[in-house]
N, C-alpha and C positions, 0 to 999 in steps of 0.2 A: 594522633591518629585521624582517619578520614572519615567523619562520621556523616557522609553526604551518602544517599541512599545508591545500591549497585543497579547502571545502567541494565546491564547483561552484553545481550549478543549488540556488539557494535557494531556489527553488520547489519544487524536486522534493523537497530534504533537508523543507520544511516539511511538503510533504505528506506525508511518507515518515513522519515522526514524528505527525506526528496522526490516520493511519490505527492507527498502532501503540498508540497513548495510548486509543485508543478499546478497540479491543481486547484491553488488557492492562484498562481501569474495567470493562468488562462479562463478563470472563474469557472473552474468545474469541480470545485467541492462536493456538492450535494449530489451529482453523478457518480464521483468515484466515492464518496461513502456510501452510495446503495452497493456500487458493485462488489467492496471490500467488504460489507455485510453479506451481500448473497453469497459469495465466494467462502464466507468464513461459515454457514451453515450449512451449506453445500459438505465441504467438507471438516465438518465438527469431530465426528470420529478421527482422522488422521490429526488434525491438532492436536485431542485429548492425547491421541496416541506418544506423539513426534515432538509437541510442542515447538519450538524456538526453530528447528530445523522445519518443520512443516508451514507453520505462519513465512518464515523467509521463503519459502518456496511459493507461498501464496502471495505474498509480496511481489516477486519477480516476477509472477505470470499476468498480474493485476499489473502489471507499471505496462506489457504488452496492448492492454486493452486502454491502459491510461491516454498513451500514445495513439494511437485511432482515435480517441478520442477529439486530443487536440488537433491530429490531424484535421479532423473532420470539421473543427471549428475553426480552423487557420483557412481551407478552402470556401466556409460558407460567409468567410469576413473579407473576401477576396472577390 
């Protein structure tokens, strides 16, 4: 048997990693962890509510702000 602990939603762990790979190649960690902190108290009730489907859904609207982001740092290294 597989006694390796369960990932869960593979979705979410993918997205969850490729928000983060972004932001660690354009050095904006410590941006997008404030943003995925305010976003995640922002909406605490729908998490507590939704969980797994809520958090991915806050995932996907954070990789939108992620993205401006690097935008914004690709144009000011230009």
């Amino acid at each position: 048997m597989n006694n390796l602990p369960k990932i869960g939603n593979t979705e979410l762990y993918t997205a969850r990693v490729l928000n983060m790979s972004v932001a660690q190649y354009y050095g904006l960690v410590k941006e997008y962890s404030e943003m995925l902190n305010q976003a995640r108290e922002i909406n605490k009730e729908q998490l507590d509510k939704d969980k797994e489907k809520a958090e991915l859904n806050l995932i996907y609207g954070i990789r939108y702000n992620l993205n401006k982001l690097v935008l914004e740092k690709l144009k000011g290294e230009n």
